[in-house]
C-alpha angles and dihedrals in degrees: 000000000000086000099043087052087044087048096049094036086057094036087050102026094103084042098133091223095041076056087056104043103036101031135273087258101094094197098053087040088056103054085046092052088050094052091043096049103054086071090039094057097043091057090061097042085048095040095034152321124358114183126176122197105226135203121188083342099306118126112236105156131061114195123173134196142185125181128232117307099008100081094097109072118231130245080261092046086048092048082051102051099028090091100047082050104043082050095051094061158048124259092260097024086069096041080057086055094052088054088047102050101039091059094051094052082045089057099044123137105253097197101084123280165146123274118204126200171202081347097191129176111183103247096249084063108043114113092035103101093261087112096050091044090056100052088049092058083045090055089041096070113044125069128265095255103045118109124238127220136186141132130220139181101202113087077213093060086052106052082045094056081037086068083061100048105265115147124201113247095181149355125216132161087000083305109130103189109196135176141201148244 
């Protein structure tokens, strides 16, 4: 799990909203990424699927999925995170991260679906065809009709999830959130 949170703080580290949320200095956003992930990821390990994409036994690739109708966390789910959170940030910084967080489960889907991320290449292997392994297993398994959700910041993360299929439903705070099929 400490890899997989080093792996999505540096893979997400130059996100613009991550910028506004978590601070312009990279080094200080990064140590706050790193303590936020570690909870994040263990949600989604605890409410779904948690993959990682290996080399020679290195993990390079974080991909997280929650079935239909657990992708928004519980009061119980909130009270737990709410710590990690609160510590990984400034004052206002995590007052940022309310407000990001409240839109998006706002803005949730509400047919049924999956809900994908983090989706995290470690940078020196970005561009490489590891994303776009990983959203074919995505794709994979789940059935045909099931419906895809994820959000993203990085134009070049959309036109990437565009070559599946997704199609952006809005765009808020330079977030495109997109879905598929």
């Amino acid at each position: 799990m400490t890899t997989a949170a080093a792996i999505c703080a540096a893979a997400m580290n130059e996100n613009p909203l991550h910028i506004k949320v978590f601070g312009a200095n990279p080094d200080l956003r990064q140590r706050r990424l790193r303590r936020m992930f570690p909870a994040l990821l263990a949600y989604v390990k605890r409410k779904g699927e948690l993959y990682g994409a290996f080399i020679d036994g290195n993990l390079i690739g974080v991909l997280g999925m929650l079935p239909p109708n657990t992708c928004q966390p519980t009061l119980r789910d909130l009270i737990q995170l709410l710590p990690r959170m609160i510590s990984a940030n400034s004052l206002l910084g995590s007052l940022r991260l309310a407000i990001w967080l409240g839109t998006w489960a706002r803005i949730d889907p509400k047919q049924p679906h999956w809900h994908l991320g983090p989706l995290a290449i470690a940078p020196q292997w970005q561009y490489k065809g590891v994303g776009t392994q990983m959203i074919e297993f995505t794709i994979n398994q789940c059935a045909a009709e099931e419906h895809l959700y994820l959000e993203t910041d990085k134009q070049s993360n959309v036109d990437l999830y565009q070559r599946f299929g997704f199609k952006s439903l809005f765009t808020i705070c330079f977030s495109p959130l997109i879905i598929n099929r």
